[in-house]
C-alpha positions as CSV (number, residue, x, y, z in Angstrom):
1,X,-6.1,9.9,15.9
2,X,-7.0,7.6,13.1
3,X,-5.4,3.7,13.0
4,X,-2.8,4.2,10.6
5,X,-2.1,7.5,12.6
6,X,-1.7,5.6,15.4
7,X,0.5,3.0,14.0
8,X,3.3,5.6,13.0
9,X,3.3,7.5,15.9
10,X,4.3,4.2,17.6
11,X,7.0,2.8,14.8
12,X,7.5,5.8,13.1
13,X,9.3,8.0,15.7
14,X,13.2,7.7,16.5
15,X,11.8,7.0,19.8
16,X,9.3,3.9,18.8
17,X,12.0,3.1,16.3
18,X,15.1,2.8,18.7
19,X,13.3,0.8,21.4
20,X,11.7,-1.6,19.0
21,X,15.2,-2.3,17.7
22,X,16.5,-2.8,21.4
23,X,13.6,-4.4,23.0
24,X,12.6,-6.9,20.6
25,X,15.8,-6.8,18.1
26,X,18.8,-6.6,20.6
27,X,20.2,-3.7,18.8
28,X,19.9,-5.2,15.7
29,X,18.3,-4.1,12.6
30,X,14.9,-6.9,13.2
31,X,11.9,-5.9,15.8
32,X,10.1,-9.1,15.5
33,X,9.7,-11.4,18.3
34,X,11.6,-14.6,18.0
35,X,11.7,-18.3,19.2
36,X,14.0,-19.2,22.1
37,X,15.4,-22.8,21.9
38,X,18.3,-22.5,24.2
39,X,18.2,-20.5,27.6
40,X,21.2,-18.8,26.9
41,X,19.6,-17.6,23.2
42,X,19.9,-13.6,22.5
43,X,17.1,-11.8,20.7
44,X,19.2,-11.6,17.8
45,X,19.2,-15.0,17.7
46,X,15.7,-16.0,18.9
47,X,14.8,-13.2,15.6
48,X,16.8,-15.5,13.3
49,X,15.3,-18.9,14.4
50,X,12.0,-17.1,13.6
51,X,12.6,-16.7,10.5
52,X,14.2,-19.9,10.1
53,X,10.9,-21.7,11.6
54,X,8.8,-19.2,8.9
55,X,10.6,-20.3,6.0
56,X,11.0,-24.0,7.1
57,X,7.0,-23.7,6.8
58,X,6.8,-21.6,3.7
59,X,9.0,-24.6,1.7
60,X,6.5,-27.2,2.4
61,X,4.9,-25.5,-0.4
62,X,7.6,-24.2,-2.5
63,X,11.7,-23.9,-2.4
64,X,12.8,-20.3,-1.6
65,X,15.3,-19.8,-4.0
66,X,16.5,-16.5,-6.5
67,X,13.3,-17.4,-8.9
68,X,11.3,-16.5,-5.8
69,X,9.6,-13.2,-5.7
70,X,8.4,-12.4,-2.0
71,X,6.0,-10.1,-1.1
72,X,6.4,-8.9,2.8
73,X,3.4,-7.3,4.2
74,X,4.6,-5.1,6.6
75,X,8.5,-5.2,6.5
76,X,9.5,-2.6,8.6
77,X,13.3,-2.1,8.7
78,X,13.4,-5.2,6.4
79,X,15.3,-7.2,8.3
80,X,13.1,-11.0,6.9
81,X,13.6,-9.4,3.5
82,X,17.5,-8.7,4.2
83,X,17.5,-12.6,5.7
84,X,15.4,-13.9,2.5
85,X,17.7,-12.5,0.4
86,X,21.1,-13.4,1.7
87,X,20.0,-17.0,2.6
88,X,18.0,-18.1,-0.1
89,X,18.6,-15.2,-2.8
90,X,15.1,-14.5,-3.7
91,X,14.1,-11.1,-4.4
92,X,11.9,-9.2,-1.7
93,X,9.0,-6.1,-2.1
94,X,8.4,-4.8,0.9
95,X,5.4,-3.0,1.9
96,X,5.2,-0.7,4.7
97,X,3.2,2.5,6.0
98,X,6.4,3.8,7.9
99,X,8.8,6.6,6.1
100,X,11.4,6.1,8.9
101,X,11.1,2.2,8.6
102,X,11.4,2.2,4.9
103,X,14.4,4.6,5.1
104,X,16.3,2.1,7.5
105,X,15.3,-0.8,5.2
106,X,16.8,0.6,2.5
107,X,19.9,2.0,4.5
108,X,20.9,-1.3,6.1
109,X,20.2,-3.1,2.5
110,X,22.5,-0.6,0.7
111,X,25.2,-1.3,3.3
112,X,24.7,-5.4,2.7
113,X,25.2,-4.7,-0.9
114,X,21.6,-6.3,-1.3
115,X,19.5,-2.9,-2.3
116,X,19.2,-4.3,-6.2
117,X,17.1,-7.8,-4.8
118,X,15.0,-5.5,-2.7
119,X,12.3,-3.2,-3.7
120,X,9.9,-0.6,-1.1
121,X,7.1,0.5,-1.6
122,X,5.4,2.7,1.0
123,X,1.8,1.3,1.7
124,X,-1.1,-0.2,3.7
125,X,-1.0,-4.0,3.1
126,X,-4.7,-3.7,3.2
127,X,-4.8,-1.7,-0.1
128,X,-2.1,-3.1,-2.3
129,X,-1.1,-1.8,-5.9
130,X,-3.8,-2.7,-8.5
131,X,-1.3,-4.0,-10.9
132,X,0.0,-6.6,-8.2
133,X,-2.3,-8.9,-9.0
134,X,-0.2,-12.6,-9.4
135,X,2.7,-11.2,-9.2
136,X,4.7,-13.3,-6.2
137,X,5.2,-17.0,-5.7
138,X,5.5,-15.8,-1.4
139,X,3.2,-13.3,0.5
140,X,4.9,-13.2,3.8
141,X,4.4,-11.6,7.2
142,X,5.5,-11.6,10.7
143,X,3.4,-9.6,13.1
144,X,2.5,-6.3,11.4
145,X,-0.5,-8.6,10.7
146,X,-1.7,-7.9,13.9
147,X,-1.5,-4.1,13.1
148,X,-4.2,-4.3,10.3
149,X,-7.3,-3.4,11.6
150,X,-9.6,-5.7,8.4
151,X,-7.6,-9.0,8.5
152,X,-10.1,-10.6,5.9
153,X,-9.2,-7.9,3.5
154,X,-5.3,-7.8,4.1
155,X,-5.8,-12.1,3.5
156,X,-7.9,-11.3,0.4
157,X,-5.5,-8.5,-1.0
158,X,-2.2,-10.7,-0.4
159,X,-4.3,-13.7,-1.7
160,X,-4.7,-11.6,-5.0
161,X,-0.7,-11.3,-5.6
162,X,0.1,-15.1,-5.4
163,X,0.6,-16.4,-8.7
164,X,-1.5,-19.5,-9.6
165,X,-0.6,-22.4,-8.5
């Protein structure tokens, strides 16, 4: 089985799908692991401060905000794209290799009435659309990174969408 083979039979399945939602999303719609400040801290809420921490870190640069555009390198079920858009009303393009992902992104942003501050595209993030090129003020990701098997590409591809400076 090839990488990206690989990579879907783990996420892409109902199976991988429904524990990575329960194991490191506590049933909610994020599988990312999160930041625990208080002992008593769920993993929905370790998932939010997370992001939280992400874009406290991100705004030393530039203010999130709706003239944003974001680019998030591996989104899976979109839950930092749902959270960039309801907090700080920027608009979001996800990229992911996952059909079943990208479906339940899409689902859970139709249902938060969010779907038109959100476009999918099904990709590598290691290969990105020619006609990306300076296109996002953000390129954003939170541990698909680790999935890619050329990091110095994936940094060079999401370098080539920021706009300049």
């Amino acid at each position: 089985m090839d990488h990206v083979g690989a990579i879907l039979d783990q996420y892409d399945s109902t199976r991988g799908l429904r524990f990575y939602q329960t194991v490191m999303g506590g049933g909610g719609s994020s599988i990312h692991y999160g930041i625990y400040h208080q002992e008593n801290d769920d993993v929905m809420t370790a998932t939010e401060n997370i992001m939280r921490f992400m874009v406290e870190c991100a705004q030393r640069y530039k203010t999130l905000d709706e003239s944003m555009k974001v680019l998030d390198l591996g989104s899976g079920t979109g839950s930092t794209a749902h959270f960039l858009v309801q907090n700080y009303d920027c608009k979001v393009d996800c990229v992911n290799i996952s059909p079943n992902q990208n479906q339940a992104n899409h689902q859970r942003a139709v249902e938060l009435g969010i779907e038109e501050s959100i476009e999918i595209t099904k990709a590598s993030f290691d290969d990105l659309p020619e006609n990306w090129s300076s296109k996002f003020d953000f390129v954003w990701s939170q541990e698909a990174f680790c999935h890619g098997e050329d990091k110095l590409r994936i940094l060079r591809e999401g370098k080539r969408t920021l706009t300049p400076k």
